[in-house]
N, C-alpha and C positions, 0 to 999 in steps of 0.2 A: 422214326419221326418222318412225317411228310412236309416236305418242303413247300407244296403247294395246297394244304390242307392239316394244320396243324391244331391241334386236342389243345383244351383248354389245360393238361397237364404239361404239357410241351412249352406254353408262353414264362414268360420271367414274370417272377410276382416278387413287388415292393410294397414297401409301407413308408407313405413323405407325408408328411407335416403332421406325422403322430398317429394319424388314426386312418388316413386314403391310405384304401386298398390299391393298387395301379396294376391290371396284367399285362403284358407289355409282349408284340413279334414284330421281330425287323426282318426285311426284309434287304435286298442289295444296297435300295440307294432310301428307302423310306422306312418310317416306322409309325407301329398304330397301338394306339394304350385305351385299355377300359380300365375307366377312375370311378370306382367308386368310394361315394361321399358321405359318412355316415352326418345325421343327422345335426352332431354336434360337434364335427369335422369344421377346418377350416384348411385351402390351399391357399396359405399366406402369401404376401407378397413375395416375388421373386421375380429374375428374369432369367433367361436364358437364351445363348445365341441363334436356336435354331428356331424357325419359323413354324407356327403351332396353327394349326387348322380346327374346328371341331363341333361337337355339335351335339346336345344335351339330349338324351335318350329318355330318363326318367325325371321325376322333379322338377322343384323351380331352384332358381339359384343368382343373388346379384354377382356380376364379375362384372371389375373392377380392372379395366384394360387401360393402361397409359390415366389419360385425365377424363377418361371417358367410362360411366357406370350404365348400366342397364340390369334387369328383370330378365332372365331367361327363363324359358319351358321346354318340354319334348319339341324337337324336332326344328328349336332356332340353332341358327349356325352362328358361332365366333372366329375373328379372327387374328392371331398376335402376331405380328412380328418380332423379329430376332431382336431380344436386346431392351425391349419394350417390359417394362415390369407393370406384373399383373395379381391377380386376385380372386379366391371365388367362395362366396358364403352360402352355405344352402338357407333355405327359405321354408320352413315350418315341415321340416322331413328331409330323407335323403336324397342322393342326386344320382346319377348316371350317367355317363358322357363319353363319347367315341375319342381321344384326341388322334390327330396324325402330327408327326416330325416331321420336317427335314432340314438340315440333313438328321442322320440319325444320333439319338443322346445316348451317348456310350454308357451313362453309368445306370442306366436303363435296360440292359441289356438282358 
């Protein structure tokens, strides 16, 4: 395994809310997830303490951040704070999205 250049076999693969694919590498103090979203996928409401960055690769999709909703597409960024419960519905097809932690989500791993 290379520590600074890791294969898409190397990352953690999950499956959350039923149907999001999630590949997932951490790294010391970060971590970075590709989510994808199938069409008729939904990432339900939830929160979590770590701080989520991130930014929509393919698709569109409403997320549904705190009391605040938007439209996203390729290439808008969101951003959640720890703690802050969120939401994300795709939009007439599937979605795509870079997330980043920090700190890192253990059971992500």
């Amino acid at each position: 395994m290379s520590r600074y250049f890791p294969s898409t076999e190397e990352m953690g693969r999950h499956t959350v809310f039923g149907k999001v694919n999630v590949r997932t590498y951490v790294g010391d103090q970060v971590q970075v997830s590709l989510a994808d979203i199938p069409a008729d996928g939904v990432v339900d409401w939830h929160a979590h303490p770590q701080e989520q960055l991130g930014v929509v690769v393919e698709g569109r999709a409403l997320f549904q951040i705190g009391d605040e909703e938007k439209e996203l597409g390729p290439g808008d960024v969101f951003y959640i704070p720890g703690n802050v419960r969120h939401r994300v519905v795709p939009l007439g097809g599937p979605v795509k999205a870079v997330d980043i932690f920090h700190p890192i989500r253990d059971e992500y791993r």
